[in-house]
C-alpha positions as a printed Julia matrix, in Angstrom:
287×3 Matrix{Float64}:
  84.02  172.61  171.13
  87.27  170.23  170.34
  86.77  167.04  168.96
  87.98  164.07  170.31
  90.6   162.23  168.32
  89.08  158.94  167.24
  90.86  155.96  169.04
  89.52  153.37  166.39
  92.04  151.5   164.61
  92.51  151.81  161.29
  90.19  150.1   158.92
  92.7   147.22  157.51
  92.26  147.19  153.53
  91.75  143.74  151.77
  94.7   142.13  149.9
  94.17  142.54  146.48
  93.41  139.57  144.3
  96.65  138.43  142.32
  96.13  136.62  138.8
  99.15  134.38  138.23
  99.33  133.44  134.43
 101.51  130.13  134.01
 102.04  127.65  131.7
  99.69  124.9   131.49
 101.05  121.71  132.76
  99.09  119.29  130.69
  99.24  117.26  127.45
 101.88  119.02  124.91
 101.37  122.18  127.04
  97.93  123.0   125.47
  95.55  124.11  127.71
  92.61  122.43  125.54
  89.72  124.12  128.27
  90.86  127.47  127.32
  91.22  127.63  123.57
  87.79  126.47  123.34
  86.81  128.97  125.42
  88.74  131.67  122.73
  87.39  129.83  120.35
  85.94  132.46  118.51
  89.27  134.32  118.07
  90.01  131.39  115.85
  86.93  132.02  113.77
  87.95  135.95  113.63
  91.61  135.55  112.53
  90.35  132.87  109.78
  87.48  135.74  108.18
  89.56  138.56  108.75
  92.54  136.47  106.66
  89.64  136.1   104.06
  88.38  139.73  103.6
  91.86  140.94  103.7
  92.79  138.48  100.7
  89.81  138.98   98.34
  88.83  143.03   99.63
  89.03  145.18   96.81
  90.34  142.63   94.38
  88.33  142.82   90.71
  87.96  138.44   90.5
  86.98  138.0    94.27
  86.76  134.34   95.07
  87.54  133.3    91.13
  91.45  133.89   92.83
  91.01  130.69   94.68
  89.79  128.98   91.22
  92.8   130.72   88.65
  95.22  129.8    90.46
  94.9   126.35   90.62
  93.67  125.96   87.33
  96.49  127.82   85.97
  98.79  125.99   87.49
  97.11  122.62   86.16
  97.03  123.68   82.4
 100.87  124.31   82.78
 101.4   121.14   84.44
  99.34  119.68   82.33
 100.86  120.94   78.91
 104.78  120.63   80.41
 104.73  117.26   82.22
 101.81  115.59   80.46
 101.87  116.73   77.05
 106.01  117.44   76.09
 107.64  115.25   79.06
 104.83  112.41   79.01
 104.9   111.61   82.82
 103.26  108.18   83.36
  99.83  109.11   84.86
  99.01  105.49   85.81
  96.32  105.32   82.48
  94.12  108.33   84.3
  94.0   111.43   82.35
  97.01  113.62   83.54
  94.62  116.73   83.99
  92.99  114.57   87.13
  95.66  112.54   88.08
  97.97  116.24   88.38
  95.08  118.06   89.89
  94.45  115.59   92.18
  97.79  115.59   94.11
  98.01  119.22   93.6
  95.09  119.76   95.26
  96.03  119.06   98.64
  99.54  119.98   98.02
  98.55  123.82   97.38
  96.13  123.36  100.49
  99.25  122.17  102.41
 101.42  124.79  101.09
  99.01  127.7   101.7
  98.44  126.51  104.89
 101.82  126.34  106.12
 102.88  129.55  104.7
 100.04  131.64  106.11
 100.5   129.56  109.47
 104.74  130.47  109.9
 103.77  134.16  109.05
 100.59  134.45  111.83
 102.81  135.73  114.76
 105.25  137.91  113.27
 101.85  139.68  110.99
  99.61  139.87  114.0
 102.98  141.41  116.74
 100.63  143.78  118.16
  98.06  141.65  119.73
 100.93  139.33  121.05
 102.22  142.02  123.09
  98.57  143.98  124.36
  96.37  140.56  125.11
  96.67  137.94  126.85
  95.03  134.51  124.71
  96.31  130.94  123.45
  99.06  132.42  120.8
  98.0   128.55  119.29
  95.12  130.43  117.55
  97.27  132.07  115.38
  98.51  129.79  113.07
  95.5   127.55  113.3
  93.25  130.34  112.22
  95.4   131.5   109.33
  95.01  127.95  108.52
  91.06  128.2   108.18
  91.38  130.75  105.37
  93.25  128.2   103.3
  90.25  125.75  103.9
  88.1   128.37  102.12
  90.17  128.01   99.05
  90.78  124.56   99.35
  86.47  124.25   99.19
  86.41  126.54   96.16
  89.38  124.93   94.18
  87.73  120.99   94.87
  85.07  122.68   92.51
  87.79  122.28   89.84
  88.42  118.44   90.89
  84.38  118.23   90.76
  84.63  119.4    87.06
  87.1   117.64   85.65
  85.74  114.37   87.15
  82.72  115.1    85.65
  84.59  116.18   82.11
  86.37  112.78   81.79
  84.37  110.12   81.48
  86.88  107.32   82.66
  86.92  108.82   85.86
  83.31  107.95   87.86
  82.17  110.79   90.37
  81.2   108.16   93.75
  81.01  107.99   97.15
  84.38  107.26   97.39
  85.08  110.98   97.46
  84.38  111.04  100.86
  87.54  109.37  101.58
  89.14  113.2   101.6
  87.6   114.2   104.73
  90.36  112.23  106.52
  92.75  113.02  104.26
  92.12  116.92  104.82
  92.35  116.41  108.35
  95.53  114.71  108.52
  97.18  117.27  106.37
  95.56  119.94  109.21
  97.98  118.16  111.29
 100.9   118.46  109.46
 100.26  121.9   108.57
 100.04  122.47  112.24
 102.73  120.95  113.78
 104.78  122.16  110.86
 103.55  125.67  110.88
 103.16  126.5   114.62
 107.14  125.2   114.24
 108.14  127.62  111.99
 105.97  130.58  113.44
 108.02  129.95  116.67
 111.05  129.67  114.3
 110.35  132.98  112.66
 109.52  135.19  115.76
 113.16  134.82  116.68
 115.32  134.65  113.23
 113.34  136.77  111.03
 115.45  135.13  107.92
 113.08  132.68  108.05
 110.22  134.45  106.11
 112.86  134.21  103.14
 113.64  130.15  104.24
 109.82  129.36  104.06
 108.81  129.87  100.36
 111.81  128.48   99.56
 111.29  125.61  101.7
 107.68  125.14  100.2
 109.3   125.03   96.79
 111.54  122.19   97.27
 109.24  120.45   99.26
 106.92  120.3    96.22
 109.16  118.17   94.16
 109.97  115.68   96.99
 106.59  115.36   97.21
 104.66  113.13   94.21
 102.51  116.05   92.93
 103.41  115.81   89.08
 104.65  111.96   89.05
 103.56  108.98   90.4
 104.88  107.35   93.47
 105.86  104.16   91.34
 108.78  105.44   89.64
 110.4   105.07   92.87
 111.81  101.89   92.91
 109.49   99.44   95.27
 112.23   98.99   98.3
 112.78  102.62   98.39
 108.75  103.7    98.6
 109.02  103.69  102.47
 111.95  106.5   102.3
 109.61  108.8   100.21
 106.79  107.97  102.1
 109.0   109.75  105.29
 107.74  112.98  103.35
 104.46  113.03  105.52
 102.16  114.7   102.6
 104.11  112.24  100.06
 101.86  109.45  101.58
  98.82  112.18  101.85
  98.72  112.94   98.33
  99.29  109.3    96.97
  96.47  108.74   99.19
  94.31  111.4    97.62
  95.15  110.89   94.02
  93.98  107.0    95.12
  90.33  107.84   96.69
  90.02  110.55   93.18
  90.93  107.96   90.59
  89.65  104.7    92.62
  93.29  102.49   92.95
  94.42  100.85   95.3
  95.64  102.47   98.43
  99.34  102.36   99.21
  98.53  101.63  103.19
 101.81  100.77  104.09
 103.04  104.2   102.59
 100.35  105.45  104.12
 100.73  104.18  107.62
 104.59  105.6   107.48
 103.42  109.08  106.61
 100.95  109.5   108.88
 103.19  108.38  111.81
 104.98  110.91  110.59
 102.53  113.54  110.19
 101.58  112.93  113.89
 105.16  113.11  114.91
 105.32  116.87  113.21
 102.64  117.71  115.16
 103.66  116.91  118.42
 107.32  118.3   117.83
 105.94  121.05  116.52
 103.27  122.17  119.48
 105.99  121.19  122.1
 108.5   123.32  120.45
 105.76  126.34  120.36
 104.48  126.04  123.77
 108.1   126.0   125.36
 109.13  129.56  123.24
 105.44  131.0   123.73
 106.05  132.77  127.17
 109.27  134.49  125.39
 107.2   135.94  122.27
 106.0   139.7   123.62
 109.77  140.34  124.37
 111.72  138.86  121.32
 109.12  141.08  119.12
């Protein structure tokens, strides 16, 4: 016996469900919501940075504490010792320390931060995440050796006894932060920088090295002349580490300085994250 052909219409199949990824429209382009939602990644990036550093190294952690502290006997013996650099009556082993400090936080933080895209290509072009997690967790690795070299600071304070260990330490905590900020804005610049001109990775240590001396690390802001302050103080960590080296060795703070370098430091940021959000979409196909 034939079978009838089936008069039914066809069963009509349901659209699929499209996922349009677009840019976010809000402040500086970050969508806030959804990095904290990756938040984690940021966490990853920062421990992997960590192992990677100190795996299968012989010191470990002590590399966060030698370099510093070789860098502060040679600063010490050079600048303090044969050139006699006016330490403002501290000893120059804290009063150098203390702006390098957060000057080698700064500078690891930065260079780690410019490299994150370029050393991490792969996941740029096979997931789909805020790319802003990049350079902010390569910037949570330098934390950890920022913690470990403040032991140093710790010790010396403790060494010397003109300089008093007080509560006045906790004056870094903002400090920290607002070179996070410059780091970031300055960092997530150059990251975006160095996707597209891969000269850059030569430009950046160079960069960092200059930057050093422009920066009152190894002298004291007051052998600039008093009407020029505010031009140095346009060197956002300039004001930072004055600023340190004041809470450390409890003199007066340079506000004013200050104030300019932090306006500053905020501007770097938002230049910075603009600039990165704009070439973000073009990443996976410049690398």
């Amino acid at each position: 016996m034939l079978e009838t052909p089936s008069t039914d219409p066809l069963p009509i199949l349901a659209a699929p469900t499209v996922h349009v990824i677009a840019p976010h429209k809000g402040w500086l382009g970050l969508n806030v919501g959804e990095m904290w939602r990756h938040r984690e990644l940021a966490y990853i990036f920062a421990w992997r940075d960590v192992k990677v550093r100190y795996k299968q190294t012989l010191l470990g952690f002590l590399w966060a504490l030698l370099q510093p502290l070789t860098k502060l006997v040679i600063f010490t013996v050079i600048f303090g010792r044969l050139a006699k650099i006016d330490s403002e009556g501290a000893p120059y082993a804290v009063f150098v320390y203390a702006g390098l400090l957060p000057w080698e936080f700064f500078a690891e933080a930065l260079q780690r931060s410019s490299q994150s895209i370029i050393e991490q290509q792969s996941l740029v072009t096979k997931a789909s995440f805020p790319r802003m997690l990049m350079p902010v967790g390569a910037m949570g690795a330098s934390l950890v050796d920022f913690a470990v070299s403040f032991l140093i600071l710790l010790a010396l304070i403790l060494y010397y006894p003109d300089v008093h260990l007080g509560w006045r330490l906790v004056g870094v905590i903002p400090l920290v932060v607002l070179t996070i900020i410059v780091a970031t804005g300055v960092g997530t610049f150059l990251s975006a920088l160095n996707v597209a001109y891969r000269d850059f990775r030569y430009v950046i240590p160079f960069l960092i090295q200059v930057w050093m001396f422009l920066t009152p690390v190894i002298y004291p802001v007051s052998v600039v002349p008093p009407k020029w302050q505010w031009l140095i103080s346009l060197n956002p960590m300039s004001g930072i580490v004055d600023a340190f080296r004041s809470v450390v060795l409890a003199k007066p703070m340079a506000w004013t300085n200050l104030g300019i370098s932090t306006s500053v430091a905020l501007l770097a940021f938002v230049v910075g994250v603009k600039y990165f959000r704009r070439v973000e979409r073009s990443f996976a196909d410049i690398i």
